[in-house]
Every structure is written in structure tokens, then in C-alpha cells.
ROTORDREN-540359 format. One record per residue (C-alpha): residue number from 0; x, y, z. Coordinates in steps of 0.2 Angstrom, whole numbers, always signed. Layout:
N
 resi     u     v     w
  NUM     X     Y     Z
...
END
This chain:
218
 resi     u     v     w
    0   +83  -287  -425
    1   +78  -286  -406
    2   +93  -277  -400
    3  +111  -270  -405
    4  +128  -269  -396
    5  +131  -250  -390
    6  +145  -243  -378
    7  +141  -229  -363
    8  +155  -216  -362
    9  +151  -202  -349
   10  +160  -197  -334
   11  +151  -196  -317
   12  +155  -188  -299
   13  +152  -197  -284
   14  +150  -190  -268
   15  +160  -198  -255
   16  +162  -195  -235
   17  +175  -204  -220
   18  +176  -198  -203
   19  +194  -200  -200
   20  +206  -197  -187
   21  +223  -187  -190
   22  +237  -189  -181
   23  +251  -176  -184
   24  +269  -178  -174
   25  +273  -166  -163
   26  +287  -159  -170
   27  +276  -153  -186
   28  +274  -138  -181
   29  +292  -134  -175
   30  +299  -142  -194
   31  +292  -131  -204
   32  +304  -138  -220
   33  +301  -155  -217
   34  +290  -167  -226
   35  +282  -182  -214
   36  +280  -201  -220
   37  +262  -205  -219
   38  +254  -222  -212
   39  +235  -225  -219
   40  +227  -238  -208
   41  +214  -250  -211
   42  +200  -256  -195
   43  +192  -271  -194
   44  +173  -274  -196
   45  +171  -269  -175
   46  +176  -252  -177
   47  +164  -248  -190
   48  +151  -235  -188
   49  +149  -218  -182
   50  +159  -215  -167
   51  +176  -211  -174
   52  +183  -215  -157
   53  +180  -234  -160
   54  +195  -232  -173
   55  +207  -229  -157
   56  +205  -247  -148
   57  +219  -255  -159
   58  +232  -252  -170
   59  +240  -236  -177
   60  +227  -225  -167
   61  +231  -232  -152
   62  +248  -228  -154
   63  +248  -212  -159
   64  +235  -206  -145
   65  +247  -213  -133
   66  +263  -207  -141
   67  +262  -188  -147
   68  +276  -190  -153
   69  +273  -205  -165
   70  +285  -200  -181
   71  +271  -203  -195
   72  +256  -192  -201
   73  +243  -205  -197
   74  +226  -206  -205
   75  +215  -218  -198
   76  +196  -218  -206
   77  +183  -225  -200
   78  +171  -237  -209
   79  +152  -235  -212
   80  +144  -247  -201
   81  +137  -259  -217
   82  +153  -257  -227
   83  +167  -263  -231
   84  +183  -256  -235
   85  +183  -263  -253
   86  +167  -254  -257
   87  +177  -238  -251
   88  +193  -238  -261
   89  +186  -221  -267
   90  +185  -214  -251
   91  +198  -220  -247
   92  +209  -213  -260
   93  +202  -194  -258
   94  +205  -193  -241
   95  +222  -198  -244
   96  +223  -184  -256
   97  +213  -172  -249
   98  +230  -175  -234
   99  +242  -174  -246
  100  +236  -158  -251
  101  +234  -149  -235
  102  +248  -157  -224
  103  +267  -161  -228
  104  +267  -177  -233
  105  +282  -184  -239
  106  +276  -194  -256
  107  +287  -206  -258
  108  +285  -213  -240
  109  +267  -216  -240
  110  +263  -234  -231
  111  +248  -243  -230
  112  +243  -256  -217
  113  +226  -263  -210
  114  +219  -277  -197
  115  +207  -291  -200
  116  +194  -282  -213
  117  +207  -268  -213
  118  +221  -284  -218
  119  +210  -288  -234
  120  +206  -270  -235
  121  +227  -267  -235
  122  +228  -282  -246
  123  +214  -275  -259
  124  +219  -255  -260
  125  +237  -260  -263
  126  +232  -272  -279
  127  +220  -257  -284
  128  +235  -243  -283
  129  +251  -253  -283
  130  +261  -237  -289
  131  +256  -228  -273
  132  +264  -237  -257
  133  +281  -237  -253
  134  +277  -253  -245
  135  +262  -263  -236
  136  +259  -271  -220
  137  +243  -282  -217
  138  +237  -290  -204
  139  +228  -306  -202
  140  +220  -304  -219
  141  +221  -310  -236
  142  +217  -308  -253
  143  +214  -322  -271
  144  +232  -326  -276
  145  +228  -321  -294
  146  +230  -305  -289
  147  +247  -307  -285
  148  +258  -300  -300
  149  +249  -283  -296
  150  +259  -281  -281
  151  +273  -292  -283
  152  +284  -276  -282
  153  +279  -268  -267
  154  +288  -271  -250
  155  +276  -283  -240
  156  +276  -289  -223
  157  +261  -300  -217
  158  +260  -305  -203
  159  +245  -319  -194
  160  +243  -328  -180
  161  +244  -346  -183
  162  +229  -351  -170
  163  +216  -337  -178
  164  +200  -342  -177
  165  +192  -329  -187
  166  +204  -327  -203
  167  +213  -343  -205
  168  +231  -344  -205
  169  +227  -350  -225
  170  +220  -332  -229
  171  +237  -327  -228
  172  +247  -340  -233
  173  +238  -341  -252
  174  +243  -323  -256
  175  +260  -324  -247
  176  +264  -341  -259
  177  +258  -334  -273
  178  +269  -320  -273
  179  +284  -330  -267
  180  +281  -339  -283
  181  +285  -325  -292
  182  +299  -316  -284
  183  +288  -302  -277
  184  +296  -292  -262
  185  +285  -302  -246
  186  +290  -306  -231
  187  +279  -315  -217
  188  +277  -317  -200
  189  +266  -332  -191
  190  +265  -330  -173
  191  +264  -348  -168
  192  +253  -347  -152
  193  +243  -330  -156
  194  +224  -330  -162
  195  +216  -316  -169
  196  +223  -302  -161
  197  +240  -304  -170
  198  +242  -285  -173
  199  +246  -282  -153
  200  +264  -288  -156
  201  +264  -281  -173
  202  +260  -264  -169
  203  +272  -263  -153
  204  +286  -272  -165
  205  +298  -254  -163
  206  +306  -263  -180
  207  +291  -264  -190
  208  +292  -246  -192
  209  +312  -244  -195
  210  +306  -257  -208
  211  +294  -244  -216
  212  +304  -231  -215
  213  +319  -240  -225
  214  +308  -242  -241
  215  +303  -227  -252
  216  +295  -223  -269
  217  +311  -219  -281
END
């Protein structure tokens, strides 16, 4: 006999590194008591690289360099130029505990929300850790429907643009329908005459984020 079935059982480390921006509110510091909801947010594949100051051109980092006062702790990592988020999820994961651990974050309002890649990335991490969002927001990406009862009870609002040229409008629509098919807690948004750059009105959409902040971790 040539060769037998065997089984590997051994734990590993793996060494893992994210530049990042943080974003703390103003009022941190003058709330000692308080704990802050958290926003982690996802890039798309142009802000990849070493410059962390590519991660400021759209979305949550954008915002909060222009709003000190912007009422999340905002983490917005920055993706290795020949990566993508899904070969991060790790990385991802210890940097949002690595703040967790050094910042006041309130763990039962901890959002997640991504663009483009950073939509698929959003998509993907909450399928992979469903238990640890208080709800999800992705942008203009999309994910294989059968992945949908792994998320069907986290808050969701998608949003695309229903001209996109780079993610179509289906990418979206697939996941969206299959959760609606089974009751899951979605909502969607199609901007009827937006391309690509659907996270413009999004991220200035002041109810987005009364929205977040309405759902929490029980």
C-alpha cells in the first residue's frame, strides 16, 4: 500500500501588519466614562499600497479628517498593494482587536462598511464574523448568494449605483435577493443615475449613520 490517510493537528502563528488610520472624536478625551461606537472601513483596490494617506480620498476618512468631531472611533486600514481584503480577514481582525483593547470602544456598536473591493471585502468579513457587527454597510460590492444565511441576521444596508460600470448593479442584487429570500434583516439602495462612485451620497447621507447607531449587539 502506496499511501494512507493521516490528519495534521498543530497550531501555527502568523505574523500580520496594516498601516491604518485612526480617527478618535474629539470629545474622547473630555468623556473619560464613555465608550465610542466604532466604524471599520474597507478601500477599494486604488488605495492600496504604502501611502496610508491614499485611504483619505473617499469614504469614512474623508470624513473624519474633515469633521473632528465625526462621533465614531474610525479605523481605516490600508491594503498591501497586491492584496485583497479577503486575503487579510486576519489582519483585519487583530487590528480590530488590537483597538478594542487600547481605546474605549463600545462592543456592541462595532459597524463595518467598505467601497468597491472594500464592498466585497464588507460583504466577505461579515459572512466570516457574523456575530461581531451590529450591522453592515456595503458599497457597490457583492458577494455568492450561498453565503447568505451566514448573515441573514445582521442589519444590512447596500447600496449601488445602477449605471456602474466597474461592479455591476447584479453584484449586489444576487446577495440582496438571496437574503430577502430568507427573511434576513437587508435593506437596499439603487441610485438610479449614479456609476461607480455611489459611496459620495452614501457617506454624506447624515441618516446612514442615525441608522447605525439605532442597531446594537444584545
Amino acid at each position: 500500500m502506496s499511501q494512507s490517510a493521516k490528519r495534521l493537528d498543530k497550531e501555527i502563528t502568523k505574523r500580520v501588519k496594516l498601516d491604518y488610520l485612526l480617527h478618535l472624536p474629539e470629545a474622547y478625551e473630555s468623556e473619560p466614562e464613555k465608550k465610542w461606537p466604532l466604524i471599520l472601513f474597507l478601500h477599494g483596490s486604488g488605495e492600496r499600497g504604502s501611502d496610508v494617506e491614499l485611504v483619505k480620498v473617499h469614504g469614512i476618512p474623508k470624513i473624519a479628517d474633515q469633521d473632528p468631531q465625526f462621533p465614531f472611533i474610525a479605523i481605516s486600514p490600508q491594503c498591501p498593494e497586491d492584496s485583497f481584503w479577503a486575503m487579510e480577514e486576519d489582519a483585519l481582525m487583530a487590528l480590530l482587536e488590537e483597538v478594542e483593547d487600547h481605546y474605549r470602544v463600545d462592543p456592541k456598536r462595532i459597524y463595518l462598511t467598505g467601497l468597491s473591493m472594500g464592498g466585497y471585502g464588507a460583504w466577505q468579513l461579515a459572512a466570516m464574523y457574523p456575530d461581531k457587527w451590529a450591522a453592515v454597510v456595503p458599497i457597490c460590492g457583492g458577494m455568492e448568494p450561498k453565503y447568505a444565511e451566514q448573515i441573514k441576521d445582521i442589519p444590512i444596508w447596500a447600496f449601488h449605483g445602477a449605471k456602474d460600470d466597474v461592479v455591476p448593479l447584479s453584484e449586489s442584487k444576487q446577495i440582496v435577493n438571496a437574503l430577502k429570500e430568507i427573511g434576513g434583516n437587508v435593506k437596499f439602495t439603487v441610485y438610479p443615475d449614479a456609476n461607480h462612485n455611489s459611496w459620495a451620497e452614501t457617506y454624506a447621507n447624515k441618516e446612514l449613520y442615525t441608522w447605525l447607531l439605532s442597531h446594537s449587539l444584545s
